[in-house]
C-alpha positions in Angstrom: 155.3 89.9 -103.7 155.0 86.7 -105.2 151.9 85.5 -106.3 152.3 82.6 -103.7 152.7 84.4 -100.8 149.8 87.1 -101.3 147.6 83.3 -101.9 149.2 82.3 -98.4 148.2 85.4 -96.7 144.9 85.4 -98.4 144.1 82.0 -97.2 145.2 82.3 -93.7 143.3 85.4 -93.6 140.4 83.6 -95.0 140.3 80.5 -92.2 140.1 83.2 -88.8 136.5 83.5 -87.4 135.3 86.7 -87.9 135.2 88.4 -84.4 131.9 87.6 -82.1 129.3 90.6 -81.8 129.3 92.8 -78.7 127.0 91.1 -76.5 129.3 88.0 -76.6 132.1 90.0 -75.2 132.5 90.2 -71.5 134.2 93.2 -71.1 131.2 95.5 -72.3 129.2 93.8 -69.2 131.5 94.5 -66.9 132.1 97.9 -67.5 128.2 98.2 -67.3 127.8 96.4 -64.1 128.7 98.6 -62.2 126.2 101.9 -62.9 123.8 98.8 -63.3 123.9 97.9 -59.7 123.7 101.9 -58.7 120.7 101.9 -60.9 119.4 99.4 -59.1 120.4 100.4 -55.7 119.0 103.5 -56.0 115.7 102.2 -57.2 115.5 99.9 -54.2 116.8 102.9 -51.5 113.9 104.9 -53.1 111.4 102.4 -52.6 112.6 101.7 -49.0 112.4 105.7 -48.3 108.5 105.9 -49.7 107.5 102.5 -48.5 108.8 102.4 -44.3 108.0 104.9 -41.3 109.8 108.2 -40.2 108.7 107.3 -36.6 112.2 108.3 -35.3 111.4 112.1 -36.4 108.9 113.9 -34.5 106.6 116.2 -36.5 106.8 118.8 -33.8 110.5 119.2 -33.1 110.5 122.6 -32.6 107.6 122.9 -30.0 109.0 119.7 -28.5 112.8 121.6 -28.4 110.5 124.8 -27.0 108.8 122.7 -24.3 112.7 121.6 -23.1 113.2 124.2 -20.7 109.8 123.5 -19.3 110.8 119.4 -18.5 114.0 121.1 -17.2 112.2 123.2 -14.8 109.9 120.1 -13.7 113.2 118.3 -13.1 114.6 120.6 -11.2 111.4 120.6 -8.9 111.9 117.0 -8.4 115.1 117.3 -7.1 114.2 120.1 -5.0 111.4 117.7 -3.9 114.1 115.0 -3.3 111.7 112.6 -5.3 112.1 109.1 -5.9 110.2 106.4 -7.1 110.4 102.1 -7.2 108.6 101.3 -10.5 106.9 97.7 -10.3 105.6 96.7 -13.9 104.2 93.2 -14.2 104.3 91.1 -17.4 100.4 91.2 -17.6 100.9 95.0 -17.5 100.1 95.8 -13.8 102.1 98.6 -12.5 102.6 99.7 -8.6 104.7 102.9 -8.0 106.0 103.8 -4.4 107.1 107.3 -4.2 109.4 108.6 -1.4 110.3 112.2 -1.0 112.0 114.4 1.3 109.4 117.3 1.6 106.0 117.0 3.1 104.7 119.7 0.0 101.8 119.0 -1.2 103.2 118.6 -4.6 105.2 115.6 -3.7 102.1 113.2 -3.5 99.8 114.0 -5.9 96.1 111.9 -6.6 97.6 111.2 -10.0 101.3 110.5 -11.3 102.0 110.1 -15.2 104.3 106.9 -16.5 105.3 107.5 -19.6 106.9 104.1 -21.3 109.0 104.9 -24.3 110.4 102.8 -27.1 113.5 103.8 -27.4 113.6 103.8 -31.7 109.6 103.2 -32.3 107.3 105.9 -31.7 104.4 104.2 -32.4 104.6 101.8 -29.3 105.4 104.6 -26.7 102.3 104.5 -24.2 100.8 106.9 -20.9 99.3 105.6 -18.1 97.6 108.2 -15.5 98.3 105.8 -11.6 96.2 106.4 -9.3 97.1 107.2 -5.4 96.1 103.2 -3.6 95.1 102.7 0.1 98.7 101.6 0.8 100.4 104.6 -0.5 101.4 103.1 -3.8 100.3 104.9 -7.1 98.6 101.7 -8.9 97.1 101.4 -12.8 98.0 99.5 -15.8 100.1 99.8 -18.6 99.9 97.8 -22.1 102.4 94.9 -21.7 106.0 95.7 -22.0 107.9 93.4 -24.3 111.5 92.9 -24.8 113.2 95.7 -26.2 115.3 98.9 -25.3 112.5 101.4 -23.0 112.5 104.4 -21.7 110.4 104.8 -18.5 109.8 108.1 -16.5 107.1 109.5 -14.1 105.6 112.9 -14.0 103.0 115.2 -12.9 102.2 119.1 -13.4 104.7 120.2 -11.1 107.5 117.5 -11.2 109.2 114.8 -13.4 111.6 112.2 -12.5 113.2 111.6 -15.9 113.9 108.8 -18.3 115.5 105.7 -16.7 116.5 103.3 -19.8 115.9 99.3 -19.4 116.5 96.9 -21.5 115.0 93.6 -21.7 112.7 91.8 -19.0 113.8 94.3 -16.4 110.0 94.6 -14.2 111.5 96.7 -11.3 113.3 99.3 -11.3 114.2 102.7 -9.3 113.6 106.4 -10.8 115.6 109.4 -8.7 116.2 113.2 -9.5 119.3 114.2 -10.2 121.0 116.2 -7.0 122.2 118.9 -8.9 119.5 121.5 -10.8 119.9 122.2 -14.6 120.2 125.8 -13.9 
């Protein structure tokens, strides 16, 4: 090579800009954006699992999945009973029950009926109420105001229980019935 041409490549060689350090590149930040973001994620998921309520999951699911053929049972006396009931709940949380049955048992008009008013996804708002029989006939107490929401409402005693009629919204009145058929 000619003494020239090795200066020409020396010189051209000599005027590039030596190549930027990582951390000026964009391609090493991209490729760690992505287990970045899991990183964080997961951090975050964690934080949300230790931090918010498991009110969804019972404590006692297995006595509670024991107890089922017991709340079947109390069903099926309903229906046997021909129960029915028109649940009244005010918004200031007053609450009138008229129950109507086809038997003239003794267990078809109890002194006391249980309302059991259920969130539908929140444990911690569910609430009892023991109703009291009236001097009309109607089964009368109060319940802590229902706001909007999904609910499940149902009525019981020892010996009976309509079951779980789901409302949604404002709904005050509503109508609780057996089923016809008996669980078996």
């Amino acid at each position: 090579m000619t003494s020239s041409r090795v200066s020409a490549m020396h010189s051209s060689m000599s005027s590039r800009s030596p190549a930027p350090p990582w951390y000026r590149q964009r391609w090493p930040w991209l490729l760690m954006a992505g287990p970045g973001i899991v990183v964080v994620a997961s951090l975050f998921t964690g934080w949300l699992a230790l931090t918010t309520d498991d009110a969804v999951v019972a404590d006692d699911y297995y006595k509670r999945g024991l107890a089922i053929n017991q709340r079947l049972e109390r069903v099926d006396r309903a229906s046997a009973l021909g129960m029915e009931a028109e649940v009244d709940i005010a918004a200031d949380g007053r609450v009138r029950v008229a129950l109507a049955s086809l038997s003239s048992d003794e267990d078809a008009h109890p002194a006391v009926v249980v309302l059991g008013v259920a969130h539908a996804t929140r444990g911690g708002l569910d609430r009892s109420v023991e109703l009291v029989l009236g001097p009309e006939g109607a089964y009368v107490g109060r319940v802590e105001p229902v706001g909007a929401g999904r609910w499940l409402v149902s009525l019981e005693t020892k010996a009976w229980r309509l079951p779980a009629v789901e409302i949604a919204g404002e709904v005050r009145t509503l109508k609780l019935r057996a089923p016809s058929a008996p669980h078996g």
